[in-house]
ZAVO-533607 format. One record per residue (C-alpha): x, y, z. Coordinates in steps of 0.05 Angstrom, whole numbers, plus 5000, padded with zeros to 4 digits. Example, Ala and Ser with C-alpha at 12.3 -4.5 7.8 and 13.67 -1.06 7.14 Angstrom:
BEGIN
524649105156
527349795143
***
This chain:
BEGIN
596132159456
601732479444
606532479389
611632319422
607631739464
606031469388
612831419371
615230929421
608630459419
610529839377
607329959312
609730699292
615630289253
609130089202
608530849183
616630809158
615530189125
607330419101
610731059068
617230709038
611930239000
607730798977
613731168953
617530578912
610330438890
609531108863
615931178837
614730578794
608230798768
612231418745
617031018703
611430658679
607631258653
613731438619
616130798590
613330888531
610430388483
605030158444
599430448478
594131058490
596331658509
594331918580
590932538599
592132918652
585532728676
585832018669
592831988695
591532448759
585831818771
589931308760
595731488802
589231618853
587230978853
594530648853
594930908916
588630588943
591229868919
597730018945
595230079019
590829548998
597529118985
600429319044
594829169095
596128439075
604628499065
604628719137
601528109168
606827789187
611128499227
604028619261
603727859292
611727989303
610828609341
605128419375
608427719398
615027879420
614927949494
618328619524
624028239559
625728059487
623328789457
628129189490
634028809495
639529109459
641728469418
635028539402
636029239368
640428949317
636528359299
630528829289
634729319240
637128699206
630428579188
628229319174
633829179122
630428619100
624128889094
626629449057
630729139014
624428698995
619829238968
625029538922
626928788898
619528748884
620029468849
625629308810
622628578792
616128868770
620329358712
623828758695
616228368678
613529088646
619329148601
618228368581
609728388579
608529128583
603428848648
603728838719
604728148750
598927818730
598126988719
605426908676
608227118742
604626658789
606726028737
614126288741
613726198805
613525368801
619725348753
625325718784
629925368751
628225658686
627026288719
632726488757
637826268702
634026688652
634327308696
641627068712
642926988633
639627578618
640828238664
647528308712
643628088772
650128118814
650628798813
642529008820
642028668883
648328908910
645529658880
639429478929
642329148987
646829878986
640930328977
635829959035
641729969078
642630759060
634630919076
634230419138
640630859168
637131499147
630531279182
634330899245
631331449290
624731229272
625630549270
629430509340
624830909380
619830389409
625829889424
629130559471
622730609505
621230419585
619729649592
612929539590
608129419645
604628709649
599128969612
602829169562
600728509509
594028889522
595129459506
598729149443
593528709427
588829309415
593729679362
594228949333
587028769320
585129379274
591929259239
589828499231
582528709211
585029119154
586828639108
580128179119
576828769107
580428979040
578428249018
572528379020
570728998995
577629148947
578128708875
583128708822
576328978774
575529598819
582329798780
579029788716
576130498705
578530718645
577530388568
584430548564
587529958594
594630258600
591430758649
588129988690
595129818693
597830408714
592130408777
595429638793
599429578846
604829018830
604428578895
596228668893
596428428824
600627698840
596227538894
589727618865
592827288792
595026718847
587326728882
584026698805
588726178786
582725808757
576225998746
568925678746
566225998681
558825918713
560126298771
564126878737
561626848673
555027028636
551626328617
546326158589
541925558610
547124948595
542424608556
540725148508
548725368502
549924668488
544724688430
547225288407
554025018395
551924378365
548324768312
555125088295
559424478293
556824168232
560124208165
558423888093
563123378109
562923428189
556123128213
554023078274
555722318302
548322198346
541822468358
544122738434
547623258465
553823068453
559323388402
561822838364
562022808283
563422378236
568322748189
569322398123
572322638051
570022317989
577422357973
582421807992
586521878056
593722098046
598321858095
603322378090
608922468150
606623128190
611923528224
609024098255
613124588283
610925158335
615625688337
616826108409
613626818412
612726838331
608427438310
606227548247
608928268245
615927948243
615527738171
615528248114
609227948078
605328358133
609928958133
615928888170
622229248139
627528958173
628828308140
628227818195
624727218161
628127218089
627726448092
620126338108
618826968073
621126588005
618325958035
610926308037
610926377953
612125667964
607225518015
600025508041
600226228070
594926348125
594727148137
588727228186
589926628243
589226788314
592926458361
588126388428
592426608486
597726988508
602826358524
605825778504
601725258541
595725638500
598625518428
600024748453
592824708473
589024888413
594724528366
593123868403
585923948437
583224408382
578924728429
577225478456
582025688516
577125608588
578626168635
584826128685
589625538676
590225238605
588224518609
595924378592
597124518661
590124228693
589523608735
584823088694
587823228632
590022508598
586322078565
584322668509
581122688443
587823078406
590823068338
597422608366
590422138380
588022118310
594722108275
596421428332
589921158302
592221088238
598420728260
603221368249
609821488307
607122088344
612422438382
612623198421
620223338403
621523978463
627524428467
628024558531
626624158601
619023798584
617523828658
616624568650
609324748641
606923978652
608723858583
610923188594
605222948630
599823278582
602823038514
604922368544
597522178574
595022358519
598921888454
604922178454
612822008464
614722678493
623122808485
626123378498
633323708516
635623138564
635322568499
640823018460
647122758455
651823448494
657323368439
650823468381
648524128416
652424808389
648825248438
644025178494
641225658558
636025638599
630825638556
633524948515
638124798461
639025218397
633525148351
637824718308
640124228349
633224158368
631923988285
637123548283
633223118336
627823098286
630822928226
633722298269
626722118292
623022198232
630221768201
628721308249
621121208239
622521208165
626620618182
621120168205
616820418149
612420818202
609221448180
609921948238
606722538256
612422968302
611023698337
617724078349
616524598399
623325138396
625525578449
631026058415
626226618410
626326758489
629927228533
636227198539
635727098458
642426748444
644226228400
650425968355
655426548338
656626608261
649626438240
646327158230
648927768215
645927928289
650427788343
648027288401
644427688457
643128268418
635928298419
628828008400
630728158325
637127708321
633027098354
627427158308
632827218248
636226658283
629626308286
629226388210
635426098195
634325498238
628125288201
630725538133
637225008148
631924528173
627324458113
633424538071
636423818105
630223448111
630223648031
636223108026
631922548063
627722048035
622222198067
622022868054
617622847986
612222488031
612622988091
607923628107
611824168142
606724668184
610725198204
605925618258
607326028323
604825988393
603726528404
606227288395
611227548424
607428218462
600728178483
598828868516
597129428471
591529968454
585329568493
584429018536
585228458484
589128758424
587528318368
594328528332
597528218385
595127608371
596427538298
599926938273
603026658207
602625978194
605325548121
603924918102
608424728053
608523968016
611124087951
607523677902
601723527956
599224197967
599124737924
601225447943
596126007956
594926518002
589326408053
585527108072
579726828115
579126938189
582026268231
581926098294
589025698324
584725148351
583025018275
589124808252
588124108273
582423998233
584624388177
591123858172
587323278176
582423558125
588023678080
590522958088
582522778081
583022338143
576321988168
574521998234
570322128292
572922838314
571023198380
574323738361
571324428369
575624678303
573824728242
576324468174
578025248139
577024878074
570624568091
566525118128
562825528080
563926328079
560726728134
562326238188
569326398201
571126648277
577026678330
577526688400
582727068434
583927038509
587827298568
586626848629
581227228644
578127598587
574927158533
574127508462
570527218412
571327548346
566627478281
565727848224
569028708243
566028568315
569828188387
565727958441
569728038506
566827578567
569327808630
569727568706
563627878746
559027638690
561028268652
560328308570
563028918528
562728838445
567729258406
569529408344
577629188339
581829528295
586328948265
592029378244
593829748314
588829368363
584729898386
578029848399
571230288403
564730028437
559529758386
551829618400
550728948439
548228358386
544527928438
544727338377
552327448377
553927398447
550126878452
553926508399
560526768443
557026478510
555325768491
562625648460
565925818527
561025588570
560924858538
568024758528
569024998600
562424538623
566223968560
572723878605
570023978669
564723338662
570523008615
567322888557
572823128514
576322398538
577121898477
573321348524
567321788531
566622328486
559422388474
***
């Protein structure tokens, strides 16, 4: 055939719009590479095979993006094809088309810059709140003029290409054979992308132990879909497991402290926690703090005084220094702090259907008669907070129950962390009031893009950057503790004052334990004593730690330990993406990945590299049967108050 024959069949437009792809791909992976960051240098090497391989996933992306042009071209009958109303309705959408992969170029440097990663699973959840979305792009970055900067430059290329693009709607009319002849361009087009299904995965991207290099390989549109396709995961089948009755053992034989035994003879993972102390029935406000990392606060080295308030408040405090929160998002953080138990690949069980009717720590504090509320910022529809917290013992309020003339500053996020406080001093007023103790989580939102709040607070103006909300952040709980201090409760209350998570989570490997460093203070003055806490602790800890403190009985199913009652040597954390599970013990992290995969490292705490270490077989075991029996836990639901054992 010749090449000028090719250039009026149907499909030759799929070459323009095959190397505009390739070319805004590439041009993003160039920006990437030099974006900087906290991350491994590339070698020439390394680079020259990742930009290699980027270019295999980007025709990988495109053999399914094209779907829908291939089944348009091969539909659209030649009366239609050649008409010349038909020529403009077809550059229209060669504008659209090209408008759409810079959009999605443009979007993806707008995620990198936010989570140094190409769309992965944060994306895909976006995706179901575009309220929250869209206004925090809106509040954030002058979207106007981007998308009129794109809708000029796709209509500049699609001009400069019209030749190309025009050529097949100039030719002849076709012959009545011509859906044959049509139909046989289409089915190897249409075969391509079953094809890439199965022989391309997201893994195959993987080749380097540098995992800036991984990312670089990505392609952006590959990455959504198959973050979208492993949504949620089936630990058994992607996992390494052991038989389920010997993890189950396994785990059982870890559960037990001196004052945690377990409840029966079985399988099951109830104890019977009980104190020789008496109870205290203390108030509990526990507050989670947005994007919090320890590196933030000078008492692990930062320089620019951003936390003077809980900086002082640490002397004053129960200071934890090595706690690890277990994800990489909010719903995370809210899942160990209420369910106390390891994160299960994919979707946080926040977000899972079955999930009310828990064993949490609003269940135990409801028990013993206390008001038990989840006091939100922001909308509680977003990331099926209301329905977890409120199937499962609590009264869940959020923005919507503020009074508008009480809030100084809200966006899309939620209200300014202080208006937010001021809800919970009236709550914990009000439960005061009926002589009730209460147990209330504040969950804040300030320390999110767009990061504004009230003007005149900081020395940081509103919408400055990361640093003025996490100052802002400071103030907020500084004023907070400093107005409960006038209350009559206050003298009876424990504050715990702990993040969600950090605020970055790529880095120097795969799962960067710096990045998920967290402080967290417990501070009851004349209840407990101040002292900094050195040993290694896990987020989904916390729970039992608390109740240990008040030295509550009950029957716990938690999968957390009581720091104070687990004797030296046992200590671990588990750190996650939603699909890499570490478990780290001791100067070793057991990562557990999809394909039944298992890599041990030795993490550096301080920058989050990592270099291979020696398989333990005992140890990744140990890793194994926690995340293969709280995945097998909630998936039977025996994690359920009704039915725990």
């Amino acid at each position: 055939m010749s090449k000028a024959a090719w250039r009026e069949r149907r499909f030759a437009p799929l070459i323009v719009f095959a190397l505009v792809y390739c070319a805004a791909a590439l041009a993003v992976r160039i920006v990437f590479a030099n974006s900087g960051g906290d991350h491994q240098a590339l070698g020439l090497t390394e680079a020259g095979h990742a930009f290699a391989l980027g270019l295999y996933f980007d025709l990988a992306a495109l053999a399914y993006a094209v779907i829908p042009i291939v089944l348009y071209l091969l539909l659209v009958p030649g009366w239609i094809f050649h008409r010349r109303w038909h020529r403009i309705l077809w550059m229209a959408l060669c504008w659209f088309l090209v408008f759409g992969m810079l959009f999605l170029a443009v979007a993806e440097w707008f995620f990198w810059q936010e989570f140094r990663t190409r769309f992965n699973f944060i994306a895909v959840d976006y995706l179901l709140y575009t309220r929250e979305v869209i206004g925090n792009i809106r509040e954030s970055y002058p979207v106007g003029r981007i998308l009129l900067g794109l809708a000029a430059l796709a209509a500049m290329i699609v001009w400069l290409l019209r030749a190309r693009l025009l050529a097949p709607l100039r030719a002849s009319r076709e012959s009545a054979a011509g859906f044959r002849r049509r139909l046989a361009w289409a089915v190897p087009l249409l075969l391509a992308p079953v094809l890439a299904f199965v022989w391309i995965d997201r893994t195959q991207r993987d080749f380097s132990a540098n995992p800036f290099a991984n990312e670089l390989a990505g392609d952006g549109l590959y990455e959504f879909f198959s973050a979208a396709y492993r949504n949620e995961l089936d630990y058994v089948t992607h996992y390494a497991s052991l038989e389920p009755g010997k993890a189950r053992e396994l785990l059982r034989k870890r559960l037990e402290t001196p004052h945690a035994k377990l409840a029966d003879g079985g399988t099951g993972i109830a104890r019977n926690v009980a104190y020789a102390r008496e109870e205290k029935k203390l108030n509990v406000v526990l507050v989670s703090v947005e994007s919090f990392s320890a590196d933030f606060m000078a008492a692990f080295g930062n320089d620019k005084g951003l936390t003077p308030r809980l900086d002082a408040l640490a002397a004053k405090s129960l200071f934890f220094t090595r706690l690890y929160a277990t994800g990489t998002r909010t719903v995370r953080g809210l899942e160990a702090l209420s369910v106390a138990f390891p994160p299960t690949p994919g979707q946080s069980i926040v977000k899972r259907p079955h999930n009310e009717g828990m064993f949490t720590l609003g269940g135990v504090f409801g028990a013993k008669g206390y008001d038990v509320r989840y006091l939100y910022g922001g909308y509680a529809y977003f990331d099926n907070m209301r329905e977890f917290f409120s199937g499962n013992g609590y009264v869940v309020e959020d923005r919507t129950t503020i009074p508008k003339e009480k809030i100084h500053h809200e966006n899309i996020w939620g209200v300014a962390d202080e208006d937010l406080f001021t809800m919970a001093l009236e709550r914990a007023d009000a439960a005061y009031g009926r002589k009730q103790p209460f147990f209330h989580q504040v969950m804040t939102t300030t320390n999110h893009r767009p990061f504004t709040y009230p003007d005149g607070r900081i020395d940081i103006p509103s919408k400055t950057n990361r640093d003025g909300a996490v100052k802002y952040t400071d103030w907020a709980i500084g004023d907070f503790l400093e107005r409960a201090s006038k209350h009559p409760w206050f003298n009876d209350t424990v504050f715990v004052i702990v993040a969600d998570h950090c605020a970055s989570s790529a880095g120097k490997s795969d799962v960067p334990i710096n990045r998920y460093l967290i402080p967290m203070l417990i501070y009851a003055p004349g209840h407990v004593q101040p002292a900094k806490v050195d040993r290694l602790m896990s987020q989904i800890d916390i729970p039992p730690t608390l109740l240990g403190l008040l030295g509550f009985k009950y029957e716990s199913r938690f999968l957390g330990y009581d720091l104070f009652d687990l004797e030296p040597g046992r200590e671990r954390a588990f750190v996650s993406t939603y699909q890499e599970l570490g478990y780290l013990r001791g100067d070793e992290l057991v990562i557990l990945r999809p394909g039944r995969r298992v890599n041990v490292v030795k993490p550096d705490p301080r920058d989050g590299s990592a270099t291979p270490a020696k398989p333990d077989a005992a140890l990744t075991e140990e890793a194994i049967a926690w995340y293969q029996t709280a995945s097998s836990l909630f998936g039977e639901h025996r994690i359920a108050r009704q039915n725990a054992r």
